[in-house]
C-alpha positions in Angstrom: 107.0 15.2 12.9 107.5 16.0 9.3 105.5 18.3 7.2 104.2 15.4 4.9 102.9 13.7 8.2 101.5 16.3 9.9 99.3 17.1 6.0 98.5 13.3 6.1 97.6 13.3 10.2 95.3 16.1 8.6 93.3 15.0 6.3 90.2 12.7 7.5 90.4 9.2 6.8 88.4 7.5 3.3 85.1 5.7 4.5 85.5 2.1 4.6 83.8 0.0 2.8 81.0 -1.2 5.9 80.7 2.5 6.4 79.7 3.3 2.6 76.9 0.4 2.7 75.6 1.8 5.7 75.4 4.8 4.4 73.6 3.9 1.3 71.2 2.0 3.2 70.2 4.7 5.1 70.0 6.7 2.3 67.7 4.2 0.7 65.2 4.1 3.7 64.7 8.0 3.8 63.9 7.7 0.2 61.6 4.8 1.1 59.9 6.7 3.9 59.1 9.6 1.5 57.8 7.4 -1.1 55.3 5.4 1.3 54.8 9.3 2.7 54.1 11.1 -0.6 52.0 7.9 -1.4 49.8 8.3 1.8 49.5 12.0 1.0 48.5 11.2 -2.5 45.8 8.9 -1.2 44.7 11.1 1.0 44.6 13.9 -1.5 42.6 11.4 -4.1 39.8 10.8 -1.1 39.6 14.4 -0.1 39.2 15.5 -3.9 36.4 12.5 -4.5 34.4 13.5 -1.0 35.1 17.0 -2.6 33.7 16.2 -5.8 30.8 14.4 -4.3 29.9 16.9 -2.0 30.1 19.6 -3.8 29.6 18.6 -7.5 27.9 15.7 -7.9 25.8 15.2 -4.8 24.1 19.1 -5.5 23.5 17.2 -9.2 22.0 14.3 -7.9 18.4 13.5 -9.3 15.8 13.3 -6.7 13.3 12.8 -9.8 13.3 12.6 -13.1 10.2 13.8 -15.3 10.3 12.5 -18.3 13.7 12.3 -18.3 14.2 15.7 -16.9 16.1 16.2 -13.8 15.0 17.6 -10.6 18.4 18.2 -8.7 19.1 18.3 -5.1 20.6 21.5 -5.7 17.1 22.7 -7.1 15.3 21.4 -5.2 17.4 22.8 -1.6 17.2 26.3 -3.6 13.5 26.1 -3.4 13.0 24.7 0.0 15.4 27.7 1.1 13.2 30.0 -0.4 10.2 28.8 0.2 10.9 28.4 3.6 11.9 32.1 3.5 8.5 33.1 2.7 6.9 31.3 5.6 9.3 33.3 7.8 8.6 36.6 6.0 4.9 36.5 6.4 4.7 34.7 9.9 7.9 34.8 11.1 6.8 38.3 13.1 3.8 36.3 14.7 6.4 33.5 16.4 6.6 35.4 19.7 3.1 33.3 20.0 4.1 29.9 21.4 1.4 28.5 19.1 2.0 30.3 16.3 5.9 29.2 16.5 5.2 25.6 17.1 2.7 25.3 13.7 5.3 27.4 11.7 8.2 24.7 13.0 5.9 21.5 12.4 4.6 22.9 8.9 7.8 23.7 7.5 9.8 20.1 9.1 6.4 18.1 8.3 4.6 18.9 5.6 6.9 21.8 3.2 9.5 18.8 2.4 7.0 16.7 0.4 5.0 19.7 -0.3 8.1 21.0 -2.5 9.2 17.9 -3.8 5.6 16.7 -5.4 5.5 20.9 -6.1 8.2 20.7 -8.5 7.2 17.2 -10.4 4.3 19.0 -10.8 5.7 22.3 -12.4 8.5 20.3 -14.7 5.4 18.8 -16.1 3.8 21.0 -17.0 6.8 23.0 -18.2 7.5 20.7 -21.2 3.5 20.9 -21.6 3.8 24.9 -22.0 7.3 24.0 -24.2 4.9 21.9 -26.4 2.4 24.5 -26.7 4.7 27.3 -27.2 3.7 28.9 -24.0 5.9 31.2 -22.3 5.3 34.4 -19.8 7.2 37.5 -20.7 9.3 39.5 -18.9 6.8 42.1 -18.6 4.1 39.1 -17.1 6.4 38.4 -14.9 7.3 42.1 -13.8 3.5 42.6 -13.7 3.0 39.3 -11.6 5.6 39.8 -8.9 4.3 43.9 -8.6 1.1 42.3 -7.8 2.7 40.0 -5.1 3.3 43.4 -3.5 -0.1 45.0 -4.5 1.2 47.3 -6.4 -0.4 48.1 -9.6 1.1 50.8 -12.0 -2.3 50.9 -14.1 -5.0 50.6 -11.6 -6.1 47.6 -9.3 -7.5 45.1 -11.5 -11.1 44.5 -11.4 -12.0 41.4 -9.6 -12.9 38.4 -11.3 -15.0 35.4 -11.1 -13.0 32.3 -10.2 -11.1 31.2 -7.2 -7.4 33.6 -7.1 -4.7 31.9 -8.9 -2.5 29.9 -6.3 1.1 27.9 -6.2 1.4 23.9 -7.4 1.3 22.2 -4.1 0.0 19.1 -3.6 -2.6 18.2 -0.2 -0.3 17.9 2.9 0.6 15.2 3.8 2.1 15.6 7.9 0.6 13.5 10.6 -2.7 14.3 11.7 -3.1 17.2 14.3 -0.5 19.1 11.8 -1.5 22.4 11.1 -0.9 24.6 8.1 0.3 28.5 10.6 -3.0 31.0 10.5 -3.4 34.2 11.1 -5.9 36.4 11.6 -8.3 39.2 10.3 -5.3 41.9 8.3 -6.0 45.5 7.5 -6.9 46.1 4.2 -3.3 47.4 2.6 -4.4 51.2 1.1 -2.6 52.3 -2.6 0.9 51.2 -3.1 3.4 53.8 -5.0 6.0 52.7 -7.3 8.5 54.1 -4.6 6.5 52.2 -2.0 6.7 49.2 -4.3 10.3 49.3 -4.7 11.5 49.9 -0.9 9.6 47.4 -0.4 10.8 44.9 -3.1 14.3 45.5 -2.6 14.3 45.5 1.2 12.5 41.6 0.5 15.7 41.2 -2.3 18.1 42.0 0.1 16.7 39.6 3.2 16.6 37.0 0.4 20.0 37.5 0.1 21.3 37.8 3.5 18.9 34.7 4.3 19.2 32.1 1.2 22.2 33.4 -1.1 19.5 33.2 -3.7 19.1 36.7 -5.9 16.4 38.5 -8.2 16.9 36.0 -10.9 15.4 33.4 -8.9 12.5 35.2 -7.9 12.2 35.8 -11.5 12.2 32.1 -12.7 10.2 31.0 -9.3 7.0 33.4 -10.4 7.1 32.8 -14.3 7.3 29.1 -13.0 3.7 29.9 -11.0 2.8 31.9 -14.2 2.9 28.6 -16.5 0.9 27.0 -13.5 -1.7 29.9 -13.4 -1.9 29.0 -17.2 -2.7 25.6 -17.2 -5.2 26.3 -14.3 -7.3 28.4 -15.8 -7.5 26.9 -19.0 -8.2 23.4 -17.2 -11.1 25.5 -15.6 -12.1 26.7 -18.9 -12.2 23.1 -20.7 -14.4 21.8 -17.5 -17.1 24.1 -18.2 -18.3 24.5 -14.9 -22.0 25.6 -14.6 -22.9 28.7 -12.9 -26.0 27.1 -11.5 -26.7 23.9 -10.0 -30.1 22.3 -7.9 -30.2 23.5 -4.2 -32.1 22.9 -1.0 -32.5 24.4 1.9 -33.6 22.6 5.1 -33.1 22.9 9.1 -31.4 20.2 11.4 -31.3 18.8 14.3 -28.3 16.8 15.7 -27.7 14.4 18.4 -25.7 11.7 20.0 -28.4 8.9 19.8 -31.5 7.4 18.8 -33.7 8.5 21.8 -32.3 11.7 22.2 -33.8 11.9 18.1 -36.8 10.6 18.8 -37.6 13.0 21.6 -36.7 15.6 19.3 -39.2 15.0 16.6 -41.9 14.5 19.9 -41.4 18.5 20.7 -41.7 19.4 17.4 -44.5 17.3 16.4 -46.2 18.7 19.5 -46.1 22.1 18.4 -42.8 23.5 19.9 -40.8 26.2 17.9 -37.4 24.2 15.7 -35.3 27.0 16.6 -36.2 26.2 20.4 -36.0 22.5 20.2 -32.4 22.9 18.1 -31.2 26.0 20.2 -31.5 23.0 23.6 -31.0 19.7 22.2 -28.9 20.1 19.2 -24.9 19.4 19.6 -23.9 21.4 16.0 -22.5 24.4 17.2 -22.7 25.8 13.8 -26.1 25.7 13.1 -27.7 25.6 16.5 -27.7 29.1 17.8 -29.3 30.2 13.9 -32.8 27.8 14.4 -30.6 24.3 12.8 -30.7 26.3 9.3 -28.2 24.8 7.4 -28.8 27.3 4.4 -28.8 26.3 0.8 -26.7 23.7 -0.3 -26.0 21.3 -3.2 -25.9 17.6 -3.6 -22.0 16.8 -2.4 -22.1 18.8 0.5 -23.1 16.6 3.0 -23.3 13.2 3.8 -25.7 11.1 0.9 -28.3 10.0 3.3 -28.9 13.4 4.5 -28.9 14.9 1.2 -31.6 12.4 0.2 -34.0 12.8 2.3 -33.6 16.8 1.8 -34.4 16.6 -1.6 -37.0 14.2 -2.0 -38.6 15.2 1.6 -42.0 17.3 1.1 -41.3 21.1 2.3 -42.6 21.0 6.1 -42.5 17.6 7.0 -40.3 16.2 9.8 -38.3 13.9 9.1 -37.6 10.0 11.1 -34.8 10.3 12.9 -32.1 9.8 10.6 -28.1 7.9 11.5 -25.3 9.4 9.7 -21.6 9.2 10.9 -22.4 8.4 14.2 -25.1 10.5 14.9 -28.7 11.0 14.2 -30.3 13.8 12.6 -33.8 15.3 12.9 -34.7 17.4 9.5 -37.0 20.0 8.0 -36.9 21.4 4.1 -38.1 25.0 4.2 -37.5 25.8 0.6 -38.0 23.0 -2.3 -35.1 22.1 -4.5 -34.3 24.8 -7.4 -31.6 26.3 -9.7 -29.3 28.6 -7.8 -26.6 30.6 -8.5 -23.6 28.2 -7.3 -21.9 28.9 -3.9 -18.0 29.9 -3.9 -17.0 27.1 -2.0 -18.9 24.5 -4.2 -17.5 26.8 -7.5 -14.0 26.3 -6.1 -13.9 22.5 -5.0 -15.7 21.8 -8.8 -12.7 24.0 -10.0 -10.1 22.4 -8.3 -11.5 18.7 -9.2 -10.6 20.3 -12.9 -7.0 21.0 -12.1 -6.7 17.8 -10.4 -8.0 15.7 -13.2 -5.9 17.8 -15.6 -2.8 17.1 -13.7 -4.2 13.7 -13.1 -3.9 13.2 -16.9 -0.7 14.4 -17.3 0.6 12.8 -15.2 -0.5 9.4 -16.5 0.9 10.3 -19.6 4.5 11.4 -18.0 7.3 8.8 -16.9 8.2 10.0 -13.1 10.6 8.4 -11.1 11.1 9.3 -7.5 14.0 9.4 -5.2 13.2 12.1 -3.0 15.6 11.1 0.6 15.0 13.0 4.2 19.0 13.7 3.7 18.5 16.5 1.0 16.5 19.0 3.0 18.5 21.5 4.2 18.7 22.9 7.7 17.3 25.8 7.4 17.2 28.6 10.2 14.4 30.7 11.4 15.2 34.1 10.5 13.2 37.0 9.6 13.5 40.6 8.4 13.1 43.3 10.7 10.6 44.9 8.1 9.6 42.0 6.5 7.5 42.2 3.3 4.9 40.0 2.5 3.9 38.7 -0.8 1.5 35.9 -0.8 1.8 32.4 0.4 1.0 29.4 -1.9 -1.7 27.4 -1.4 -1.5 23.7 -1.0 -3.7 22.8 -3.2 -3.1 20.1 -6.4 -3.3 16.7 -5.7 -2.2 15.1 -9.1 1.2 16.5 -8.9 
């Protein structure tokens, strides 16, 4: 064979024509299969960055109210539960090796601290812009002083006590199924003289849990107490506008309670015939409160008890025994040992006149305000049930404004 064969044998052969289309075809799918590819990828990435952005952006920004066209955020408002929640475990978290105790603390905060918070914050937004239209505003040194207080610690001296029901957080009344109770605990030593070094362990060791706990910092507790401190502000000076008397007509009268009509009757037999009140209430009477001190029932004001008893307690001549009388289901025997006068009023009757104040104040705002509500179970968090190994304990709020 010659050289120029042997270089042509050599050399591969040009595609044909069929091979070429095939070839271009092929080529023309790959690039087809990476289009629909890159396309499904791109999808994919456009739904993953919009569940993203929802989840993370604007879910957490999400109005669950507006007050007067002020937001309340989800974001806010799972801060708060968070820390609120936090609280509950500081101060009775050490107390859930009690069955009991654990069970209230687990139905309070999944029944009643959702709504608690979420009418809580309506509540404190109003009366924000209130304090904005005022030009009321706690200072950094109220709120220092406030939150040293939380810890009873008191750099000038522990404040003189004054009259008036303590100061206590925006919460409106609870509103869990019956049987639901609010945890308790019992009798607590009375704490002796904090030092500032005391005060500071202590207040960083609670920073520090609140950290580890809720993510949330110092700043928070900041703006969480001046928050309580415009509260504080509006309460009192809704207590101040009410005027609320320092006296108010009283009674004082015995009782005798029972389960029927006969069981009344023979009551006011024995005591008609001579035998001792105390004796007769002491054996027949079903109040436990009052039976085993001779049925007195103490001094009281109109608003205390039921209207038909109260009547006949004031207008009933000192001494006399009284019909039997039906109230709620039972039937009372009575007897007025000291006629109606001017007393000094009683704490409990000062506080429920103070906090009708605060209710009607928030009452009124509220009117006044535009409040829309979209509160959904979905936005409280899952919180856990942690505590501190030394946990501190500043105060817990009290559930107290209904108006909010």
């Amino acid at each position: 064979m010659s050289k120029r064969s042997r270089k042509a044998a050599a050399q591969p052969a040009a595609p044909t024509q069929k091979q070429i289309h095939i070839s271009r075809r092929a080529q023309q799918r790959t690039r087809q299969l990476w289009i629909v590819f890159g396309s499904i990828l791109a999808v994919v990435g456009v739904v993953l960055a919009a569940a993203l952005f929802q989840q993370y952006w604007l879910k957490p920004r999400a109005p669950i109210a507006t007050v007067n066209g002020a937001a309340i955020t989800t974001a806010a408002y799972q801060d708060r539960f968070r820390y609120e929640n936090f609280r509950i475990q500081q101060r009775f978290g050490p107390l859930a090796s009690s069955p009991q105790i654990a069970q209230q603390i687990a139905q309070y905060v999944q029944q009643q601290l959702p709504n608690q918070i979420f009418e809580s914050m309506i509540t404190e937004e109003m009366l924000k812009q209130e304090a904005a239209k005022q030009n009321y505003a706690p200072t950094d040194a109220d709120v220092t002083k406030a939150i040293q207080a939380q810890f009873d610690y008191y750099p000038n001296g522990t404040p003189t006590p004054t009259v008036g029901a303590p100061t206590s957080t925006p919460q409106p009344t609870p509103t869990a199924a019956p049987g639901t109770a609010v945890p308790t605990v019992g009798p607590t030593e009375t704490p002796g003289i904090v030092t500032e070094d005391k005060f500071k362990q202590d207040y960083n060791q609670y920073l520090s849990d609140l950290k580890t706990q809720t993510g949330l910092t110092e700043s928070y507790v900041q703006d969480y107490t001046r928050t309580q401190l415009i509260y504080d502000h509006f309460r009192q000076q809704a207590i101040a506008d009410a005027k609320i008397p320092q006296t108010t007509q009283q009674v004082r009268a015995k009782e005798i309670v029972v389960a029927s009509e006969d069981d009344a009757k023979r009551a006011v037999q024995r005591l008609k015939a001579g035998e001792d009140f105390a004796a007769v209430a002491k054996d027949m009477s079903t109040d436990t409160q009052t039976k085993t001190n001779g049925g007195d029932m103490g001094w009281f004001a109109q608003g205390t008890y039921d209207a038909v008893i109260e009547k006949a307690a004031f207008t009933q001549p000192v001494g006399q025994i009284s019909d039997p009388i039906q109230s709620g289901g039972k039937w009372y025997v009575i007897v007025v040992t000291d006629a109606p006068q001017d007393r000094p009023i009683s704490d409990t009757d000062r506080q429920k006149k103070e906090q009708a104040a605060v209710d009607a104040y928030l009452g009124t705002l509220q009117a006044k305000a535009t409040i829309e509500r979209n509160f959904r179970a979905d936005v409280v968090p899952n919180v856990g049930q942690q505590t501190s190994s030394q946990p501190s304990q500043p105060p817990l709020p009290v559930a107290v404004p209904t108006g909010g």
